[in-house]
N, C-alpha and C positions, 0 to 999 in steps of 0.2 A: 291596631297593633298587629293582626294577622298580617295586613298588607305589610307593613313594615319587615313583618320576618321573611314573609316569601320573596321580596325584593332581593333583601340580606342575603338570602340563600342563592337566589338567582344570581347576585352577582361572586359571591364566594364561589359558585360551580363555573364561572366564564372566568375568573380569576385562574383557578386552578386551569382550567382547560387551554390557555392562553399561554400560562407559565408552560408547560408539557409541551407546547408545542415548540417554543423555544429550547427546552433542555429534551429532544429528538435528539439522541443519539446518532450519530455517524455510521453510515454501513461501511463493512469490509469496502465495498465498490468506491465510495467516496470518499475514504480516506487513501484509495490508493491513488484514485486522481488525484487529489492534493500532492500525495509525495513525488509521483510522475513530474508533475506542473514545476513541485518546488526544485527537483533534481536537475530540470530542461532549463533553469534560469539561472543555474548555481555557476557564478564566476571563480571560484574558490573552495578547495576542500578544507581551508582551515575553519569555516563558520562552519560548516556542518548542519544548515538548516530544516534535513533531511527528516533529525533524529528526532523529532517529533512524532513522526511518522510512525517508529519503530521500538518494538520490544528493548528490554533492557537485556536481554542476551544479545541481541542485531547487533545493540550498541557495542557491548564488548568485544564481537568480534571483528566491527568496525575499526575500532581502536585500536586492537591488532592486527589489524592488516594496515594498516595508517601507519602504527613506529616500526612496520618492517618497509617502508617506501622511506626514499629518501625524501628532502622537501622539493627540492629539484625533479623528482618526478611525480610530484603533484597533477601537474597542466593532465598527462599522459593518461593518468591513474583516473583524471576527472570528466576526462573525453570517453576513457571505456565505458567509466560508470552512465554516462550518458548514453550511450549505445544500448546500454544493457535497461534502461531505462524506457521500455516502450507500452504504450498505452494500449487499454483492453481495445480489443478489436468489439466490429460493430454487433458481430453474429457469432455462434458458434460455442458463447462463455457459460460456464456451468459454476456453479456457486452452491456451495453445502456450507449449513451456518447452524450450531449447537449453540448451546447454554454460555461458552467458554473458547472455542472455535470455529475457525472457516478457513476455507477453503476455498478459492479461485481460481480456476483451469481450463484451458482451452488448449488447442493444438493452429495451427499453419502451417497449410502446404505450400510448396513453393517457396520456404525462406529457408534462409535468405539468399538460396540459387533454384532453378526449374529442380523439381523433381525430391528436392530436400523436403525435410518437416520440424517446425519448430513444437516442439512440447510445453508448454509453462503451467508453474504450480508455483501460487502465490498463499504463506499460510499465515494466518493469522491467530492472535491470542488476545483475549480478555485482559486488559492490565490497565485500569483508568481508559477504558474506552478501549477499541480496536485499533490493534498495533500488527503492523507487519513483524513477521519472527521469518518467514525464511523464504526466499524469491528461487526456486529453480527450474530453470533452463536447460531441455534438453534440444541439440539439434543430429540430425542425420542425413546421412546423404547415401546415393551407389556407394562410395567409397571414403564417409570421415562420418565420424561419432564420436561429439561433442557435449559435455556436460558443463554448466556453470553455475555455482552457489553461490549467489548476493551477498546472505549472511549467512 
């Protein structure tokens, strides 16, 4: 009978440890490769495949910035957002991660002309797992200083 329970027990503790590994949570880092990945294949802004990705405010402001484009400049709107859409670099990224928040940031010199610097601040929120809430972009050069909000 002993044997029978420590078995019991042994496989209820691989049971449980097996389940956990499956429901691992998503880091800020790989949920934002995913949206990267899903944004670089998007043929179209009207599926919006993105917003998985993103906080329920992202979406809302999503949404309005979508009914002030016409539908005709969709293509235009969907090529920027691609541009604006570029993957953590290999080195250099700094990651702050709380209870409810993160933060992913790094800088590039040299972009996107010699002598410029790109700034990014990728933020995230707790809401059903890790959600992007606000992507900013800043760039500088000798002579232009550029800022861009995602959402």
């Amino acid at each position: 009978m002993k044997m029978l329970q420590t078995l019991t027990l042994i496989f209820l503790v691989s049971l449980f440890n097996i389940s956990q590994t499956f429901a691992a949570e998503e880091t800020p880092t790989e949920v934002y490769a995913q949206y990267i990945s899903t944004v670089q294949i998007m043929d179209s802004m009207e599926t919006r495949p993105f917003e998985k990705f993103i906080s329920t405010r992202a979406k809302e402001v999503v949404a309005k910035k979508m009914n002030k484009i016409k539908t005709s400049q969709y293509n235009a709107f969907l090529d920027f957002w691609k541009k604006e859409a570029i993957a953590l670099p290999k080195e250099g990224v700094n990651t702050q991660t709380d209870k409810n928040s993160a933060e992913i940031s790094y800088t590039l010199s040299d972009t996107p002309q010699a002598g410029s610097t790109q700034k990014t601040q990728i933020v995230f929120i707790k809401e059903d797992g890790w959600k992007i809430d606000k992507i900013v972009r800043g760039t500088s050069g000798a002579d232009f200083n550029f800022k861009s909000t995602t959402f």
